[in-house]
One Martini backbone bead per residue (centre of mass of N, CA, C, O) as a GRO file, in nm:
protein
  159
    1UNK     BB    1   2.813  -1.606   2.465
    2UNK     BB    2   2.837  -1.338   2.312
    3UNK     BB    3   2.729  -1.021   2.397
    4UNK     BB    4   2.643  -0.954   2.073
    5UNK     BB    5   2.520  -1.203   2.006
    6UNK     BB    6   2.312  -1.354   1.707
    7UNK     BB    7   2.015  -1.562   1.737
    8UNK     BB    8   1.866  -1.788   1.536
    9UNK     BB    9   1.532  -2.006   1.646
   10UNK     BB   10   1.342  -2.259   1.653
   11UNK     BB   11   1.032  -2.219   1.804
   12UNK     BB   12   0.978  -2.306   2.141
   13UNK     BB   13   0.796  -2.323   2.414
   14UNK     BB   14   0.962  -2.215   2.581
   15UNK     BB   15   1.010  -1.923   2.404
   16UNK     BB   16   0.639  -1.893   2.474
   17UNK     BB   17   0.707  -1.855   2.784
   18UNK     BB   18   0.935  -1.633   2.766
   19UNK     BB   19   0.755  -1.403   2.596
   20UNK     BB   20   0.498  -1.405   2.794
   21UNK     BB   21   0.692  -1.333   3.064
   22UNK     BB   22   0.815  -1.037   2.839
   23UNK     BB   23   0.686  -0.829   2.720
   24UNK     BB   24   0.629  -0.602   2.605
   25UNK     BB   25   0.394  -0.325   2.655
   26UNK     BB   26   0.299  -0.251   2.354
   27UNK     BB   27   0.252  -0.538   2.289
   28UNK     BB   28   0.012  -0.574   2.535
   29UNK     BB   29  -0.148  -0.335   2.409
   30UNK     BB   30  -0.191  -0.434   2.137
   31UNK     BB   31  -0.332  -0.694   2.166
   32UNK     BB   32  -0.568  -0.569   2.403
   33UNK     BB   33  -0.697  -0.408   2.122
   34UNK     BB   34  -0.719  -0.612   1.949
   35UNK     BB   35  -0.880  -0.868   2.129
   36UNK     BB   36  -0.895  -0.917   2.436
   37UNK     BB   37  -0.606  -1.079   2.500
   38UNK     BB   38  -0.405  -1.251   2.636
   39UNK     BB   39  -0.150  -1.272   2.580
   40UNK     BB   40  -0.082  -1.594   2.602
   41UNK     BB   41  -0.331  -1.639   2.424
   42UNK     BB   42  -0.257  -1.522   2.190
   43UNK     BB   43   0.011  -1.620   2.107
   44UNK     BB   44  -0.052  -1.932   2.123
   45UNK     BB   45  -0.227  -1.876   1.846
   46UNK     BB   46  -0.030  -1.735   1.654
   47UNK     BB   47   0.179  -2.018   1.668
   48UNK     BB   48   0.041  -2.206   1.608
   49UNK     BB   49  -0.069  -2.095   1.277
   50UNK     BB   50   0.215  -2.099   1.197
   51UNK     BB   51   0.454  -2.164   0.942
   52UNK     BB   52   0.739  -1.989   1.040
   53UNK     BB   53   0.882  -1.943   1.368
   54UNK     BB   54   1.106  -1.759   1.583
   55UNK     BB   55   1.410  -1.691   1.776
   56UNK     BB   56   1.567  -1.419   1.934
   57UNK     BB   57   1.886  -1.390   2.025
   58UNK     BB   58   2.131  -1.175   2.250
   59UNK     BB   59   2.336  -1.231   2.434
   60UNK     BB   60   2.138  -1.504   2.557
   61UNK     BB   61   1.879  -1.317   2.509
   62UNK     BB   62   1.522  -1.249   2.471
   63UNK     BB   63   1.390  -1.039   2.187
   64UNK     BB   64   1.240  -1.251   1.998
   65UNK     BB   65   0.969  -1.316   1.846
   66UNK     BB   66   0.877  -1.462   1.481
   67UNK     BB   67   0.665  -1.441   1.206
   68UNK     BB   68   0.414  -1.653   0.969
   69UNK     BB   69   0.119  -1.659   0.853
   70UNK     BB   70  -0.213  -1.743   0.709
   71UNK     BB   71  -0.464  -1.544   0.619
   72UNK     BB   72  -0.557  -1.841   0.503
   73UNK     BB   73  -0.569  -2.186   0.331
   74UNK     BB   74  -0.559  -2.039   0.061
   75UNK     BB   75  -0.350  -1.836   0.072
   76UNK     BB   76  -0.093  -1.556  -0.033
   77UNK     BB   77  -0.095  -1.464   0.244
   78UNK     BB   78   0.068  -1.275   0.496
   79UNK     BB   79   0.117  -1.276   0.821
   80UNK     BB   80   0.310  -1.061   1.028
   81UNK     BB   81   0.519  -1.098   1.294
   82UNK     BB   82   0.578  -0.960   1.684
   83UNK     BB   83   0.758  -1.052   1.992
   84UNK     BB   84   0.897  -0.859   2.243
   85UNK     BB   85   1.120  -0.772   2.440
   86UNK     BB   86   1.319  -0.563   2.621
   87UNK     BB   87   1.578  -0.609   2.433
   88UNK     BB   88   1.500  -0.445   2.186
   89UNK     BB   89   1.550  -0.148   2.298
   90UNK     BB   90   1.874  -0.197   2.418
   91UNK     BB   91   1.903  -0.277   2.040
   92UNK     BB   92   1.858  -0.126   1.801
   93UNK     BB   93   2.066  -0.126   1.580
   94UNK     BB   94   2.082  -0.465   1.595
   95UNK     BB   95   1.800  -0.486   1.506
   96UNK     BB   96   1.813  -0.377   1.220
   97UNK     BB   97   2.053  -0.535   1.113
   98UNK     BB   98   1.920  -0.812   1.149
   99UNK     BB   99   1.583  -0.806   1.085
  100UNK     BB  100   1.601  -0.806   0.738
  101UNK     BB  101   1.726  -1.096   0.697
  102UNK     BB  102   1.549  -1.264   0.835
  103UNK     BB  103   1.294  -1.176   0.751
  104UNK     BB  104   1.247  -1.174   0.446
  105UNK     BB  105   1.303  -1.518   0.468
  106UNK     BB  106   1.040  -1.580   0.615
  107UNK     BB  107   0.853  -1.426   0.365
  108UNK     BB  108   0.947  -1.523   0.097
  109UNK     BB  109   0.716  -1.686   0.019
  110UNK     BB  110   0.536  -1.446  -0.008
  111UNK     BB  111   0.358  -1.207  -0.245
  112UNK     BB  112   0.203  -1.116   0.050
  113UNK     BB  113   0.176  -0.869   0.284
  114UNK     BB  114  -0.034  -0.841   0.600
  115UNK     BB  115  -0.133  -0.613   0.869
  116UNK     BB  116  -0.117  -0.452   1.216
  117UNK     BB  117  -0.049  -0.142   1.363
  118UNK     BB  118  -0.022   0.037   1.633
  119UNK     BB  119  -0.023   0.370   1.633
  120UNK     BB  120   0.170   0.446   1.902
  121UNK     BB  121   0.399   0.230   1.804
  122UNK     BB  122   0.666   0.389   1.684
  123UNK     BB  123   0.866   0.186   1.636
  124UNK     BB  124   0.726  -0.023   1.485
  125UNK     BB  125   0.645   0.164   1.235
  126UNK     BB  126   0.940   0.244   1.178
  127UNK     BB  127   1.028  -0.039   1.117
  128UNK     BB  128   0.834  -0.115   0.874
  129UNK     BB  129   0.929   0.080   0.688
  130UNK     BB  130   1.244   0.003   0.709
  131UNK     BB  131   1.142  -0.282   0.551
  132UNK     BB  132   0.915  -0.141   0.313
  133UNK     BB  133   0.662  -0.090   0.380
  134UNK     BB  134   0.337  -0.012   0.371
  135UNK     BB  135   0.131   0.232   0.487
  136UNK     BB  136  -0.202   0.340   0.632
  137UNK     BB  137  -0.364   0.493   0.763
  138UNK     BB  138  -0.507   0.534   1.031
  139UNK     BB  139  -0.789   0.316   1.201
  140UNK     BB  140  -0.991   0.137   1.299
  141UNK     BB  141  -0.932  -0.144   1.519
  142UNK     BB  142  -1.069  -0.442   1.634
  143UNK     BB  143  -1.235  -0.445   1.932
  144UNK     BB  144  -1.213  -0.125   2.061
  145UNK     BB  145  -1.104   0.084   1.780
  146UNK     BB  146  -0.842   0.126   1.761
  147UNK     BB  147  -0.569   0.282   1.646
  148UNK     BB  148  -0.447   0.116   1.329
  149UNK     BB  149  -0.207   0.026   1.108
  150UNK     BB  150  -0.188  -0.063   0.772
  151UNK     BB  151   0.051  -0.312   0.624
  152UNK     BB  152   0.215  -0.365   0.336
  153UNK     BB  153   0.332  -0.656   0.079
  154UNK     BB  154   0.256  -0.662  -0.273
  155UNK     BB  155  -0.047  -0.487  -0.349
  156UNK     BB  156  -0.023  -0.295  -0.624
  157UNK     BB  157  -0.200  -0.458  -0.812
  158UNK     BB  158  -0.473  -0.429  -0.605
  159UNK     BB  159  -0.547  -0.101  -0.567
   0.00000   0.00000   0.00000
C-alpha cells in the first residue's frame, strides 16, 4: 500500500480488536463517561448492533471503525458513530478529505440521525459540525452526567 492510500473495507472482528487495542485516548475517555463500560465491552456491544460498519485504513495502518446503528428496531432514525486509532490525530487533512464521502454514504439509508459527543472532544465536534451536524448546546449525559453535545441531522421539521 502507498504511504497515503486510503481504504476503506468491510469490518471485521479482526479490525475491532485491533480498534479496541488502539484506541485514541479521548473516544476511552468518551466511552467510560458515557456508559462506564470497558472500550472493548462497549465497541463490541456497538458493532454488533450495527446496520452498517467499516475500517478505514491509511497507508496500510487501521485509523479508525466507524458505522450507522438503528436507534430501535422500527426507527428511521440512524445513530452514526466512529472510533479512531491514534493515526486519525497524525492526518487531519486526508481524514477530513476522505472522511465526508465514506461517512454520508454509510448514512445515507437514514432521512434522520442523531448522537451525543462529549463536549471536550473538541476535535470530534469540529468535525461533526464540519459534515453539517447540527449541535445542541453541552448538557448533562451518559451515566456520570458529563457534558456531552447532542447533534443531529434532518431533524428540522420535528423541532
Amino acid at each position: 500500500m502507498a504511504a497515503d492510500r486510503v481504504d476503506v473495507v468491510p469490518l471485521t472482528e479482526a479490525h475491532v480488536d485491533e480498534i479496541i487495542s488502539n484506541v485514541r485516548d479521548m473516544d476511552r475517555r468518551e466511552i467510560y463517561l458515557l456508559s462506564t463500560l470497558d472500550p472493548g465491552r462497549a465497541i463490541r456491544a456497538t458493532v454488533a448492533n450495527a446496520e452498517s460498519a467499516v475500517a478505514g485504513y491509511y497507508g496500510g495502518k487501521l485509523a479508525c471503525v466507524f458505522g450507522v446503528n438503528r436507534q430501535s428496531l422500527l426507527s428511521d432514525v440512524g445513530v452514526p458513530w466512529l472510533i479512531g486509532s491514534p493515526v486519525v490525530d497524525d492526518i487531519p487533512i486526508s481524514f477530513l478529505r476522505h472522511s465526508r464521502q465514506y461517512y454520508l454514504r454509510l448514512v445515507a439509508s437514514f432521512p434522520q440521525m442523531e448522537n451525543w459527543v462529549l463536549a471536550e472532544n473538541v476535535k470530534a465536534v469540529q468535525w461533526l459540525s464540519w459534515l453539517g451536524f447540527d449541535m445542541d448546546e453541552p448538557a448533562p449525559f451518559g451515566v456520570l452526567g458529563a457534558k456531552f453535545i447532542r447533534f443531529t441531522k434532518g431533524f428540522h421539521d420535528v423541532r
